[in-house]
N, C-alpha and C positions, 0 to 999 in steps of 0.2 A: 504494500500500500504506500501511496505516495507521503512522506512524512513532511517534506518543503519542496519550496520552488525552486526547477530545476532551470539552468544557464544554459543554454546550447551554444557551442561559440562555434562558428566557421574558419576553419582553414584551407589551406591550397601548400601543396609540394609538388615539383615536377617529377615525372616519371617518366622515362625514354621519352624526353623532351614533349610532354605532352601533362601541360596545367592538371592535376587530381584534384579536386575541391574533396573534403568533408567534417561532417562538421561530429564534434564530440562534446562530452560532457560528465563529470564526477568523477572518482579516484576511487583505485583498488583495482582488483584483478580486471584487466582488459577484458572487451568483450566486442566484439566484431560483426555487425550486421549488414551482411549482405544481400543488396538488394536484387528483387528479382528482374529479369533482364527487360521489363517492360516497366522499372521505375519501381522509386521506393513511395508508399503511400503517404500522404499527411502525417505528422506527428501521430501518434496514442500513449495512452497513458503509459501503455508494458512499456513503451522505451523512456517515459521518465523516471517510471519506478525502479527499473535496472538501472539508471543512472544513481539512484541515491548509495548503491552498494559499489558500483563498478566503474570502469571508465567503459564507458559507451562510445564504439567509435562507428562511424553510419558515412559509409563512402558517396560521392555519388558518381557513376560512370562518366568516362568523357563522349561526349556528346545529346550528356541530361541535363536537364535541369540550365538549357542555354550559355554549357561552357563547350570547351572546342572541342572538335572532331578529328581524329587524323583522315587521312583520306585511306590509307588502307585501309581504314574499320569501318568494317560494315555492318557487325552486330558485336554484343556484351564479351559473345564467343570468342570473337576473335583476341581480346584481352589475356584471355587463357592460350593460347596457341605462342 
């Protein structure tokens, strides 16, 4: 249960020369939320209630959420390969 109000803060690191936006929140043991390849939903609660124990970290792909695209990628998939 959500005990206080959670901070989301956004970052960006480059990764084989291509902008990663994501953004995180809270301390203790990482936790990694990967979205699915057709976007991450709106906030909900679960992810601010794992943030009061964890560091919440929530990527968003390149080519979501209006940061860039390489031109080789043409889906989520490709990021894996």
């Amino acid at each position: 249960m959500r005990q206080t109000a959670v901070n989301w803060t956004q970052r960006e690191v480059t990764v084989a020369g291509l902008p990663f936006m994501y953004r995180e929140s809270g301390d203790g043991v990482s936790l990694l939320i990967l979205p699915h390849e057709t976007g991450l939903p709106p906030f909900t609660p679960f992810q601010d209630d794992l943030a009061q124990d964890h560091r919440v970290i929530i990527p968003t792909y390149p080519g979501f959420d209006g940061s860039i695209r390489a031109d080789w990628m043409k889906s989520v998939r490709d990021l894996a390969v």
